[in-house]
C-alpha positions as CSV (number, residue, x, y, z in Angstrom):
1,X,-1.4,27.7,34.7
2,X,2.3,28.8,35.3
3,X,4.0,31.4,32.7
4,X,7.6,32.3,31.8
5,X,8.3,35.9,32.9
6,X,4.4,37.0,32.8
7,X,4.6,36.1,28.7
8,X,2.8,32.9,27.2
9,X,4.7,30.2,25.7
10,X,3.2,28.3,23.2
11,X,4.5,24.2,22.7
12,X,3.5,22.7,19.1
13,X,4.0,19.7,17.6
14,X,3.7,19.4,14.2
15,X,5.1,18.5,10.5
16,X,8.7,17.4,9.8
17,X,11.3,19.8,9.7
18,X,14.5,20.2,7.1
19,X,17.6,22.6,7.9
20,X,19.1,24.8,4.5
21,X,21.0,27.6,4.4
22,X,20.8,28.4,8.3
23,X,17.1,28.3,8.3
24,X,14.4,26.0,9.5
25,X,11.5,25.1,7.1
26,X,8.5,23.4,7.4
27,X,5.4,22.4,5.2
28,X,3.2,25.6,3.9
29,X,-0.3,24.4,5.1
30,X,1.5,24.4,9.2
31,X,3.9,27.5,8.6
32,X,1.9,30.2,7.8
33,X,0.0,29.1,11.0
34,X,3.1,28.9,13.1
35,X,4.1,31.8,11.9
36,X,0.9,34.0,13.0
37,X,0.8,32.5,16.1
38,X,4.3,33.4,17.0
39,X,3.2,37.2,16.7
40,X,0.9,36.2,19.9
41,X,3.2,35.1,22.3
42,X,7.0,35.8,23.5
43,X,8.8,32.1,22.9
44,X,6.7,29.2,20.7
45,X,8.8,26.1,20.7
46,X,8.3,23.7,17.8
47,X,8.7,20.4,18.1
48,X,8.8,18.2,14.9
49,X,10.6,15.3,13.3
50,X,14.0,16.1,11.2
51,X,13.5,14.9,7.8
52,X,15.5,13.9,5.2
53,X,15.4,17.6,2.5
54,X,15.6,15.3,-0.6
55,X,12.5,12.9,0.7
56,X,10.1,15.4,1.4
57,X,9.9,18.2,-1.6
58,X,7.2,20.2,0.1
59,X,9.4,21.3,3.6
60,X,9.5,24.7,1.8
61,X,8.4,27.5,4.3
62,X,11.2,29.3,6.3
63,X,9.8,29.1,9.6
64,X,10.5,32.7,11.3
65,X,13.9,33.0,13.5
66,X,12.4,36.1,16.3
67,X,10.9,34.1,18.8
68,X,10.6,30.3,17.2
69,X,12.7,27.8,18.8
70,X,12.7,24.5,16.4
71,X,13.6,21.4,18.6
72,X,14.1,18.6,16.0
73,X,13.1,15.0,17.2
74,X,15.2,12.1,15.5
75,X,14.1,11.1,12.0
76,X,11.7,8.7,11.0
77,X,11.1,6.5,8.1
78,X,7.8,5.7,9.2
79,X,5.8,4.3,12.7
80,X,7.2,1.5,13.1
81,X,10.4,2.9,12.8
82,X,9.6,5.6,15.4
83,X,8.1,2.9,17.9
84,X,11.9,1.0,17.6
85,X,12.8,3.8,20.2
86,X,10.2,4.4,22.8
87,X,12.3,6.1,25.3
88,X,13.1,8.8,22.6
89,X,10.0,9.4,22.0
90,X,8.7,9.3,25.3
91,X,12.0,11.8,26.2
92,X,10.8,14.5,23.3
93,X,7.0,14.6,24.2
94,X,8.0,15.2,28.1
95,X,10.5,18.1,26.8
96,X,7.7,19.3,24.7
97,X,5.1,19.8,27.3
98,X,7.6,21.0,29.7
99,X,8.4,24.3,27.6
100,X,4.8,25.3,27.0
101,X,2.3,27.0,29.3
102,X,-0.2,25.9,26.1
103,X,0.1,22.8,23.6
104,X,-0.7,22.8,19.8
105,X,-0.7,19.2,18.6
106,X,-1.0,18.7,14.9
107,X,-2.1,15.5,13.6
108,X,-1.3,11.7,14.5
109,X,2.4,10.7,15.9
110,X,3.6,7.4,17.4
111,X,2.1,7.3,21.3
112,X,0.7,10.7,21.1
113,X,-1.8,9.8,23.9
114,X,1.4,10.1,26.0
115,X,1.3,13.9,25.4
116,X,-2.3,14.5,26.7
117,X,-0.9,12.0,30.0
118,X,1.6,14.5,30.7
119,X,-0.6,17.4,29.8
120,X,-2.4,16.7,32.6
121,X,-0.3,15.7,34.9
122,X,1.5,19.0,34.4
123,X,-1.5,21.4,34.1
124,X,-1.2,22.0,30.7
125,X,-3.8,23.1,28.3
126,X,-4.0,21.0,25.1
127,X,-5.6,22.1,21.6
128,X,-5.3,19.0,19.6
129,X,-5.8,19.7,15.7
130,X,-6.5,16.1,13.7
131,X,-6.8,15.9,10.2
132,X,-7.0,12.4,9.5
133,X,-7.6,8.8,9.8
134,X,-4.8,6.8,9.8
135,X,-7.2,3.6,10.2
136,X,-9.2,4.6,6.9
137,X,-5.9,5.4,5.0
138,X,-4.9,1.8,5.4
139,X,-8.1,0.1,5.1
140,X,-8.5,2.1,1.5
141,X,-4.7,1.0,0.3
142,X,-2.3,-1.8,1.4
143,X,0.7,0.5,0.4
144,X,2.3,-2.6,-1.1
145,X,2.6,-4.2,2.3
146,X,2.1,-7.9,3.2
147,X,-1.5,-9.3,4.5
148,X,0.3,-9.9,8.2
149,X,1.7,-6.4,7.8
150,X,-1.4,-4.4,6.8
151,X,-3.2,-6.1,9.3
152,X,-1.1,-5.3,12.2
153,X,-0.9,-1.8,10.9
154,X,-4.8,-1.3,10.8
155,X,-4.9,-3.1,14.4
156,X,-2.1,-1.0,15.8
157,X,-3.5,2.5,14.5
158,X,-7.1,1.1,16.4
159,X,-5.4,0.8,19.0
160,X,-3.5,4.5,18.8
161,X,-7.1,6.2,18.3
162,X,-8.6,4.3,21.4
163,X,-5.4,5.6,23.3
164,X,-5.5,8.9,22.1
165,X,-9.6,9.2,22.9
166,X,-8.6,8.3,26.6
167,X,-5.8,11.0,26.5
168,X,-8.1,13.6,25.1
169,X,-10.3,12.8,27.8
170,X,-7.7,12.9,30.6
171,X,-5.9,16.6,29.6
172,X,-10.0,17.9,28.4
173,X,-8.3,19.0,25.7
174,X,-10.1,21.2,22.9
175,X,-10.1,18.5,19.4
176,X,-10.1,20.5,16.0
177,X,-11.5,17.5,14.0
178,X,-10.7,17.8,9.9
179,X,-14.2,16.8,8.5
180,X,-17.1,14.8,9.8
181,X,-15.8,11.5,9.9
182,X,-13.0,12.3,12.4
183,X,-15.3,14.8,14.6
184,X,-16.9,11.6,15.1
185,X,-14.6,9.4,15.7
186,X,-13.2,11.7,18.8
187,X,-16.8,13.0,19.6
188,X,-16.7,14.8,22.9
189,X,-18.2,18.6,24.4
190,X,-14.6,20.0,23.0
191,X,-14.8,18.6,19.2
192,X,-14.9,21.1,16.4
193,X,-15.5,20.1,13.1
194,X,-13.0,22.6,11.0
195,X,-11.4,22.6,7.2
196,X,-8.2,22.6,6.0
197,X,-6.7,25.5,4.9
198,X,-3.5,27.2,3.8
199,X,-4.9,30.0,1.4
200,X,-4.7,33.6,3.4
201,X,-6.9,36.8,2.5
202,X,-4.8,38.1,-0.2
203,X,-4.4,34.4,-1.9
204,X,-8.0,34.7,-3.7
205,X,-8.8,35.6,-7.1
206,X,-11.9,36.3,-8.7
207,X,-13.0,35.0,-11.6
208,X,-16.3,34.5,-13.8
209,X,-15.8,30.9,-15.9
210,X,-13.1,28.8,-16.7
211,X,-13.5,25.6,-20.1
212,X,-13.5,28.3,-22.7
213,X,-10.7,27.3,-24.2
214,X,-10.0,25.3,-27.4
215,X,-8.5,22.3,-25.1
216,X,-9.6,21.6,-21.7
217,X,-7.1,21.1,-18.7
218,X,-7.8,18.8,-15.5
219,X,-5.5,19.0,-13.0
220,X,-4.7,16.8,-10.0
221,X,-2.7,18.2,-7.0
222,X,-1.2,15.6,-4.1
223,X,0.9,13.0,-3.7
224,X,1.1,10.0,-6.4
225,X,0.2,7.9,-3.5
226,X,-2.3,4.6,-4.2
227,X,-4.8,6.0,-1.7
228,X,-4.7,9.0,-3.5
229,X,-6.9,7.6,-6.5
230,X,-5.3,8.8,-9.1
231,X,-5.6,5.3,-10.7
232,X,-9.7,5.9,-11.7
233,X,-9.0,9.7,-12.5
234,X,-6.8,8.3,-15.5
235,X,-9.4,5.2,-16.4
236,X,-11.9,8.5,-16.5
237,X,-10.5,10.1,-19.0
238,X,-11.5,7.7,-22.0
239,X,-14.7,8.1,-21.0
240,X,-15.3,11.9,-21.0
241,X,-17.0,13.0,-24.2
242,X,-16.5,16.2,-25.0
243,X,-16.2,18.0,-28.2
244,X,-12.8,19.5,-27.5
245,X,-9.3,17.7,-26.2
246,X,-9.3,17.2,-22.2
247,X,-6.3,16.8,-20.9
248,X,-4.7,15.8,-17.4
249,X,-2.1,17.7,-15.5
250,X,-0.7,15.8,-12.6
251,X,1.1,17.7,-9.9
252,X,2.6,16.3,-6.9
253,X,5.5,14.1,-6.0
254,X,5.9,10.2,-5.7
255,X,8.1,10.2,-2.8
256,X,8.2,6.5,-1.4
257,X,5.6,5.5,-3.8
258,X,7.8,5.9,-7.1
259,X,6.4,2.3,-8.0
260,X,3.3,3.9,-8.2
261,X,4.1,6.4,-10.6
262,X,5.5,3.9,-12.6
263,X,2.1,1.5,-13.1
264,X,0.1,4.5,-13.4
265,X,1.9,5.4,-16.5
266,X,1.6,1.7,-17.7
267,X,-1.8,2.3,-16.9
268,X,-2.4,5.5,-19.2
269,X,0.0,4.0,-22.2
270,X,-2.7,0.7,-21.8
271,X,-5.9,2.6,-22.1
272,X,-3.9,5.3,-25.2
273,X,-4.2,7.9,-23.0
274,X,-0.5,8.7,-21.8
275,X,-0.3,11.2,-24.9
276,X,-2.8,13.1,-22.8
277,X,-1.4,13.5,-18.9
278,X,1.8,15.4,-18.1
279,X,3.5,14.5,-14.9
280,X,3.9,18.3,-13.8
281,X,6.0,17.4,-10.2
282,X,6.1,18.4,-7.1
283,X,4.7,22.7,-7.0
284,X,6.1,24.7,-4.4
285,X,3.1,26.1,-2.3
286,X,2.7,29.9,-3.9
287,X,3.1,31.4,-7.5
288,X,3.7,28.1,-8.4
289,X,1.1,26.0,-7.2
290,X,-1.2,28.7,-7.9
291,X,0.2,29.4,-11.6
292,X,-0.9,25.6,-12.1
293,X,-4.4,26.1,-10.6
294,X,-4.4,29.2,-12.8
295,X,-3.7,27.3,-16.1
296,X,-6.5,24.7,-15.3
297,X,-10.2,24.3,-15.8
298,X,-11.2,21.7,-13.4
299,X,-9.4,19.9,-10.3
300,X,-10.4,16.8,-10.1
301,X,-9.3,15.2,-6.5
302,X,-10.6,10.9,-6.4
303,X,-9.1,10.3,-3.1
304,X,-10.0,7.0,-1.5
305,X,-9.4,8.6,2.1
306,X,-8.8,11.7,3.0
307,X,-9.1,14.5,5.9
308,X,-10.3,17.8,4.5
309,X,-7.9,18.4,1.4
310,X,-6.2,22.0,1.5
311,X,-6.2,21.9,-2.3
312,X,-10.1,21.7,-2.5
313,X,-9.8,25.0,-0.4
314,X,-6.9,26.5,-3.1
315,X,-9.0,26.1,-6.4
316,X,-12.3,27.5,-4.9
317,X,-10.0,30.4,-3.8
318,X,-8.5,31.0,-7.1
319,X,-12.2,30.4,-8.9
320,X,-11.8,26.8,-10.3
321,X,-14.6,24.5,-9.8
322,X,-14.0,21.2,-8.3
323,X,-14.7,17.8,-8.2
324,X,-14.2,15.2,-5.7
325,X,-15.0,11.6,-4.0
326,X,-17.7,11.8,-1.2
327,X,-14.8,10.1,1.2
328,X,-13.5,11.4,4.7
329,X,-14.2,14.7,6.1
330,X,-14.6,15.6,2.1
331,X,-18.2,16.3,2.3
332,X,-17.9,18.9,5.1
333,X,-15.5,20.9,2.9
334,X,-17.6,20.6,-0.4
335,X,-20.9,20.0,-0.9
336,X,-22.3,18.4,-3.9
337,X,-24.1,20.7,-6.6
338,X,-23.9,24.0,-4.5
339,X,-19.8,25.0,-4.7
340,X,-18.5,21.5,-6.3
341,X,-19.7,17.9,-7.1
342,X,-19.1,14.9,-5.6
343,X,-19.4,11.5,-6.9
344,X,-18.5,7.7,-5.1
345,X,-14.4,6.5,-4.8
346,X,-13.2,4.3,-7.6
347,X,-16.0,4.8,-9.7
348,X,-14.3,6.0,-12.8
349,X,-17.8,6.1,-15.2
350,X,-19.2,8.7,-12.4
351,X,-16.0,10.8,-12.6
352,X,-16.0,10.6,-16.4
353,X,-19.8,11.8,-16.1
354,X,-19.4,14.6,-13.6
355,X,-16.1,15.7,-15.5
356,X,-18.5,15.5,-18.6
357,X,-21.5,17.4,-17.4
358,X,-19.0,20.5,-16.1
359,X,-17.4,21.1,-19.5
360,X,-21.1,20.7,-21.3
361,X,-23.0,23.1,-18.3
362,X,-21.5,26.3,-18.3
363,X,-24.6,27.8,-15.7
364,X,-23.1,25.2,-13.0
365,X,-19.8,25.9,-14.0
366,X,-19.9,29.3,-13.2
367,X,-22.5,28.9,-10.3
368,X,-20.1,26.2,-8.8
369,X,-17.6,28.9,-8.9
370,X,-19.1,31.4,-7.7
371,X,-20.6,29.4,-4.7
372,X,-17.1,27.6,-4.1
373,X,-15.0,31.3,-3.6
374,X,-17.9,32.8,-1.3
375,X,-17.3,29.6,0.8
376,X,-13.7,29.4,1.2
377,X,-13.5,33.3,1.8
378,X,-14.5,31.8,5.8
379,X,-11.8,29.1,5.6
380,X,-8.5,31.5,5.6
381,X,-5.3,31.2,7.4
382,X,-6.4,34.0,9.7
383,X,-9.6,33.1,10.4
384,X,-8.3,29.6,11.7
385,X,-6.0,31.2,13.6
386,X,-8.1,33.2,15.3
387,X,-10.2,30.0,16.4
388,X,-6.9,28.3,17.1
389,X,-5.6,31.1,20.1
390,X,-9.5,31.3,21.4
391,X,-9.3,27.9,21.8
392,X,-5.6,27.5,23.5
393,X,-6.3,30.9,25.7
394,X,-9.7,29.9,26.7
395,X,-9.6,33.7,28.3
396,X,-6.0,34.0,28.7
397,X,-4.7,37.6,26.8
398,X,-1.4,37.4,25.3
399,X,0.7,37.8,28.4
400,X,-0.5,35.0,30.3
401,X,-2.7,36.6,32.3
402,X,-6.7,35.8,32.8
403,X,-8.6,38.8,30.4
404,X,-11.3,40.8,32.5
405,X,-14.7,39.5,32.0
């Protein structure tokens, strides 16, 4: 494996970048990552899509300026936007592996088997962390997209996970699979099942109980997407009987799904609920976010497809019990009646009844609680990182060179 100068340069691709005020930023859950593993090497080169600042809220950590090179690849509006120029794409993955003597891939991009191709072609070793399925995301929602459309999508995305199993294959690439479901889906010697995390050492708070208060305060953190569930949350909260006011705080941004916001509200106003959820917006990752997790008794997350959610990760840390939809990787981040509960997607009765029991059950409140902040306390930024360098080193010290057995 060749080096620059006797020093290790790490390539990553990863989430979209914005420019402000002279400074590159990126998405919390990737930079404080980034930004560990560029104390380990001398140059790390990140390679990312330039995004429009006002469409994507959450582009909010300053990535550091010492020894990060951002390369910005053009912007995107979605795949199928990015497949209309191959040659570009194919142009910015081939830069990409060139700078690195190592490669960090995050997640799922347009032709990504292509890197792993090239990988191995140039001797390159390859960590690829995945923390989804794009083929579950559009079987579970249709987006608003025609039949042909949806179809097409679902077949090409079958088509991108085949591809990007072969390229894994080719480059022997270590996978760092978010949950279960994807571990299986790219099942090989190299797979690691792992959790999504953003929450460092310091970012955990102890606490003994939460639904003590006169009113209670669910809270829902993510995008107002439709596979999102949000939809059955607020059907749920009719049904939960309790003998004190539950409300519903929903954080996170619409984006491109501002229609959805919109028929959620009709929803809420339908069932005489809407005096009873507040649309907090989007919370920057930090005080903020944290502040809201703070002010809340229970998150509630009803995905209908998800990876391992990093906000399952932030309420155990900060000592708020949680309660999710057994979908995805979710099970291999919580599991049901030790440190959260679980109940089945788009099931509103079982969230109403799990929502229910917490508030009445104060033993398996504080039990889930307790249970939830031991687990997460092995899910932090640094601990990923360490598994993260073992696995793109595979022996190699932080100069380059092989370590002495």
């Amino acid at each position: 494996m060749g080096a620059c100068g006797g020093k290790l340069r790490l390539a990553v691709c990863g989430n979209g970048v914005v420019r402000r005020d002279g400074r590159w930023y990126t998405h919390h859950s990737f930079g404080r990552i980034v930004e560990l593993l560029a104390q380990r090497v001398s140059e790390l080169h990140y390679h990312a899509p330039f995004v429009l600042e006002q469409s994507e809220p959450d582009r909010d950590y300053p990535l550091p300026d010492t020894n990060v090179v951002v390369h910005p690849w053009f912007p995107r509006t979605s795949t199928l936007h990015a497949l209309g120029h191959p040659l570009r794409l194919l142009r910015d993955y081939a830069a990409m592996v060139g700078r690195g003597d190592v490669l960090l891939l995050r997640g799922s991009f347009p032709l990504i088997w292509v890197v792993h191709v090239l990988a191995r072609l140039r001797g390159r070793r390859v960590v690829h962390w995945l923390v989804g399925n794009p083929v579950a995301v559009l079987k579970a929602e249709r987006r608003g997209y025609g039949a042909v459309t949806h179809r097409l999508g679902v077949v090409f995305a079958r088509f991108e996970q085949c591809m990007t199993r072969l390229g894994i294959t080719l480059s022997g690439a270590w996978v760092l699979a978010n949950g279960a479901e994807v571990a299986r889906l790219f099942r090989s010697p190299r797979t690691q099942t792992v959790v999504s995390t953003s929450i460092t050492e310091r970012d955990i708070r102890v606490g003994e109980d939460t639904c003590t208060g006169p009113t209670i305060r669910l809270l829902f953190v993510g995008f107002i997407r439709p596979e999102k569930g949000l939809e059955y949350l607020i059907r749920a909260l009719p049904l939960i009987q309790s003998d004190r006011p539950v409300y519903l705080a929903v954080v996170g941004a619409s984006g491109r799904f501002s229609d959805e916001k919109t028929r959620l509200e009709q929803l809420a106003r339908s069932l005489g609920c809407a005096e009873r959820v507040t649309w907090e917006g989007y919370a920057a990752f930090g005080n903020e976010l944290f502040g809201q997790i703070d002010r809340s008794d229970i998150l509630v997350l009803p995905s209908l497809s998800e990876g391992t959610p990093r906000v399952l990760v932030e309420a155990r840390a900060r000592s708020v019990p949680v309660i999710s939809t057994n979908v995805g990787g979710i099970p291999s981040s919580v599991s049901d009646g030790v440190d959260g509960l679980l109940v089945p997607p788009r099931d509103p009765e079982a969230l109403a009844r799990a929502i229910t029991r917490l508030i009445a059950d104060g033993a398996l409140r504080r039990e889930l609680i307790r249970a939830g902040r031991a687990r997460v306390q092995n899910w932090t930024v640094e601990r990923f990182v360490e598994l993260v360098w073992a696995r793109l080193t595979g022996g190699l010290d932080a100069s380059g060179d092989r370590a002495e057995d």
